[in-house]
DRENKE-893036 format. One record per residue (C-alpha): x, z, y; residue in one letter. Coordinates in steps of 0.25 Angstrom, whole numbers, padded with zeros to 4 digits. Last residue first. Example, Ala and Ser with C-alpha at 12.3 -4.5 7.8 and 13.67 -1.06 7.14 Angstrom:
BEGIN
SITE    c1    c3    c2 res
SITE  0055  0029 -0004   S
SITE  0049  0031 -0018   A
END
This chain:
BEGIN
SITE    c1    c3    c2 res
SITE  0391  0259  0408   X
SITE  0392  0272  0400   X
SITE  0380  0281  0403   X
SITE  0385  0295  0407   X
SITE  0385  0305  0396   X
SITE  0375  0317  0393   X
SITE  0382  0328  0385   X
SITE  0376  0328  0370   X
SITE  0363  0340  0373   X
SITE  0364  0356  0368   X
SITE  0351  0362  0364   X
SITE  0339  0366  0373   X
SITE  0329  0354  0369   X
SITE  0330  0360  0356   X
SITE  0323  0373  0363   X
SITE  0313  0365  0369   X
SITE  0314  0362  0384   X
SITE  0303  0363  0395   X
SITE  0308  0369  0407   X
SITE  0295  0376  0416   X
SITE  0302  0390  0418   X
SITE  0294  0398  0406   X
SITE  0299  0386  0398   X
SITE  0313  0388  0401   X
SITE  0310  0402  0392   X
SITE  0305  0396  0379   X
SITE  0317  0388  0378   X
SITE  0326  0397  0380   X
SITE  0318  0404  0369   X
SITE  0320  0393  0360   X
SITE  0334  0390  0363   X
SITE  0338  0404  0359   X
SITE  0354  0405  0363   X
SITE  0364  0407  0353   X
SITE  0374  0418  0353   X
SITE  0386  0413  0341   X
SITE  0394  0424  0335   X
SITE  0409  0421  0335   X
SITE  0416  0436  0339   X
SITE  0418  0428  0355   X
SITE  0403  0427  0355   X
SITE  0399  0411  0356   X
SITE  0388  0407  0363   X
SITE  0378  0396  0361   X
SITE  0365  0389  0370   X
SITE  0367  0399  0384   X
SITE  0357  0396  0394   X
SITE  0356  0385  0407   X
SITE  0344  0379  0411   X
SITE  0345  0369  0423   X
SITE  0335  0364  0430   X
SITE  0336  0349  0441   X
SITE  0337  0337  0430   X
SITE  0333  0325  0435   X
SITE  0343  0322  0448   X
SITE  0355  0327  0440   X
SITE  0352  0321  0427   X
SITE  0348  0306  0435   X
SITE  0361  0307  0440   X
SITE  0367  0307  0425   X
SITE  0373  0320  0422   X
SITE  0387  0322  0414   X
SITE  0388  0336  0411   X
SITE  0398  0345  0416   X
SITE  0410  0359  0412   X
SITE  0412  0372  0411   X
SITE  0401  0383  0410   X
SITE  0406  0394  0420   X
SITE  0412  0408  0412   X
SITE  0409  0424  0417   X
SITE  0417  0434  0409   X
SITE  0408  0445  0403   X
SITE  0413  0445  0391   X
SITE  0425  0436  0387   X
SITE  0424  0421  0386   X
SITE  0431  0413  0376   X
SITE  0430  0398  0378   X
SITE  0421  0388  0373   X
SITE  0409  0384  0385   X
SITE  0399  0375  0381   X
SITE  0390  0368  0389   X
SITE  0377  0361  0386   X
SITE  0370  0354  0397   X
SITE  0355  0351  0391   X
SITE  0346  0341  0397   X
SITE  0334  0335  0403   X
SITE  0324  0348  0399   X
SITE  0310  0345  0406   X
SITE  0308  0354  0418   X
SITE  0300  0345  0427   X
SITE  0313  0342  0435   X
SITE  0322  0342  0424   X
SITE  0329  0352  0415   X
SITE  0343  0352  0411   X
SITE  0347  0363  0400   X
SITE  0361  0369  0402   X
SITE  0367  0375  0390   X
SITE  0377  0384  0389   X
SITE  0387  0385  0376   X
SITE  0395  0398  0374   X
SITE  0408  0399  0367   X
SITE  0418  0410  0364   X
SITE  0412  0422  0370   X
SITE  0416  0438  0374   X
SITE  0401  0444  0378   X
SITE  0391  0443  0391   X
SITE  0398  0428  0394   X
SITE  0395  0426  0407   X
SITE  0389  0412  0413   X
SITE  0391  0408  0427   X
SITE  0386  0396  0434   X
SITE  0388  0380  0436   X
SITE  0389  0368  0426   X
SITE  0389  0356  0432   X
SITE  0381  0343  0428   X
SITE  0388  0329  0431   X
SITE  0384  0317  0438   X
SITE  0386  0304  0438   X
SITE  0378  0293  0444   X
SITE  0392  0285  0448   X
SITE  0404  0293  0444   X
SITE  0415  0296  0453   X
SITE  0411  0309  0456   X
SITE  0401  0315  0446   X
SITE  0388  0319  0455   X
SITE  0385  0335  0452   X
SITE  0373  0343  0445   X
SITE  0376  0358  0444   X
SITE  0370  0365  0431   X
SITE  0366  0379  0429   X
SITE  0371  0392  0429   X
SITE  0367  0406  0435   X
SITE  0374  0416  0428   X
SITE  0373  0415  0412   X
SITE  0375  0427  0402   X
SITE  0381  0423  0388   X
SITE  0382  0432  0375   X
SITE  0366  0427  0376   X
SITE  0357  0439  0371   X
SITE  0351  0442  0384   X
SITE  0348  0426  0385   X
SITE  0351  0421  0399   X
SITE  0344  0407  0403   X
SITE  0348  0401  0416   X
SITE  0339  0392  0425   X
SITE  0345  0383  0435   X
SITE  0334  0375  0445   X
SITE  0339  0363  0453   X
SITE  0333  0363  0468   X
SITE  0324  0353  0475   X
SITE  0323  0348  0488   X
SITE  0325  0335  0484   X
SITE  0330  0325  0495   X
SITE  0343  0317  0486   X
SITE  0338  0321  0471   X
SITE  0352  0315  0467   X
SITE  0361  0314  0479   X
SITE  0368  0302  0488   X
SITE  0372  0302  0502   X
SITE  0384  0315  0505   X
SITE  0387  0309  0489   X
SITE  0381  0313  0475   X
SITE  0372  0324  0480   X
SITE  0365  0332  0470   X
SITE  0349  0336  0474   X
SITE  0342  0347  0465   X
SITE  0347  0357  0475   X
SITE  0355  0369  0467   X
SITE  0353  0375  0454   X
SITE  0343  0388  0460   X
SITE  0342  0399  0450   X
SITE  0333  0402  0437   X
SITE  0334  0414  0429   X
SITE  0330  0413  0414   X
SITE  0330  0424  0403   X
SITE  0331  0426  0389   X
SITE  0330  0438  0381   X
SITE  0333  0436  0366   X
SITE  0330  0447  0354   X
SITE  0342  0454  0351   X
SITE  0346  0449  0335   X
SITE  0335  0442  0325   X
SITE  0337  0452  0316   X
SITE  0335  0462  0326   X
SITE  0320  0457  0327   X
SITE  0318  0457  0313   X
SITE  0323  0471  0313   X
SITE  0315  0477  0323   X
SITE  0303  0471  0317   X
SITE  0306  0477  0303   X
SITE  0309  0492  0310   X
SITE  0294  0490  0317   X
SITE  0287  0487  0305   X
SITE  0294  0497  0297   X
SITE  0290  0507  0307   X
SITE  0274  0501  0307   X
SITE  0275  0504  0290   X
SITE  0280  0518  0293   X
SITE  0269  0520  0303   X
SITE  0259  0515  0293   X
SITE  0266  0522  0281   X
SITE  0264  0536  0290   X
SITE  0249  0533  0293   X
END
């Protein structure tokens, strides 16, 4: 009796280190909020998806072990002055950073109407960031018109962070992936990595 109950003790003190070695397991979550109408006007007379009724869908992923927490963010479609059938995709939202960090990459996955993955928007962001202070991802992408009418859900996570000591955070693509499924968006974990920035067609 007492070598079985020593025997299920060292069970339990082998499991418990297997797991820690393998560092705090990952929580993820998702939280959706409202992008915006699906329609973008060009001029007072032209707009992409001119009479839909329908709204672009933001969805953020938090990991509890991310260095990073994101607000609600997502990604803006706008025309690009000047430049015919160009359009751009904006950045908008708030991320914290939870510790003091050097770098943090932030991908914005583009999904269309029937939930296939279009796109992924990679940002990256290198400056030093001090716990707890609040940071906008900079920058645009170059979106062809057919972009901003096609794809209407964005999905926006932490890819890379860099702690100020060094040590790289890195997210878990496979269990993001696992996770869009449970809203109806269909990517693999490769199809999650960081994408060439899309150019327009030279003429």
């Amino acid at each position: 009796m007492v070598k079985g109950i020593w025997l299920i003790l060292l069970f339990v003190l082998y499991a418990c280190a297997q797991s820690g070695a393998h560092g705090p397991a990952r929580n993820l979550t998702i939280q959706s909020s409202d992008g915006g109408s699906a329609v973008t006007e060009w001029s007072s007379d032209i707009a992409v998806n001119k009479g839909s009724t329908l709204h672009r869908r933001w969805y953020v992923i938090n990991d509890f072990t991310c260095p990073v927490n994101l607000g609600v963010v997502g990604i803006k479609p706008a025309y690009l002055s000047g430049y015919s059938g160009s359009c751009r995709f904006n950045p908008v939202g708030d991320l914290t950073a939870k510790v003091a960090l050097s770098a943090v990459e932030v991908i914005f996955a583009q999904f269309d109407i029937w939930g296939n993955r279009e796109r992924n928007l990679s940002a990256t962001e290198i400056r030093d960031l001090q716990a707890g202070e609040g940071f906008k991802i900079k920058g645009s992408w170059y979106a062809s018109e057919d972009d901003v009418s096609e794809q209407l859900t964005s999905v926006a996570f932490v890819r890379n962070a860099m702690i100020a000591d060094g040590k790289i955070w890195r997210a878990d693509l496979d269990k993001v992936a696992a996770l869009l499924q449970t809203v109806a968006l269909k990517a693999s974990a490769s199809g999650l990595e960081p994408e060439p920035r899309k150019e327009p067609e030279k003429k």
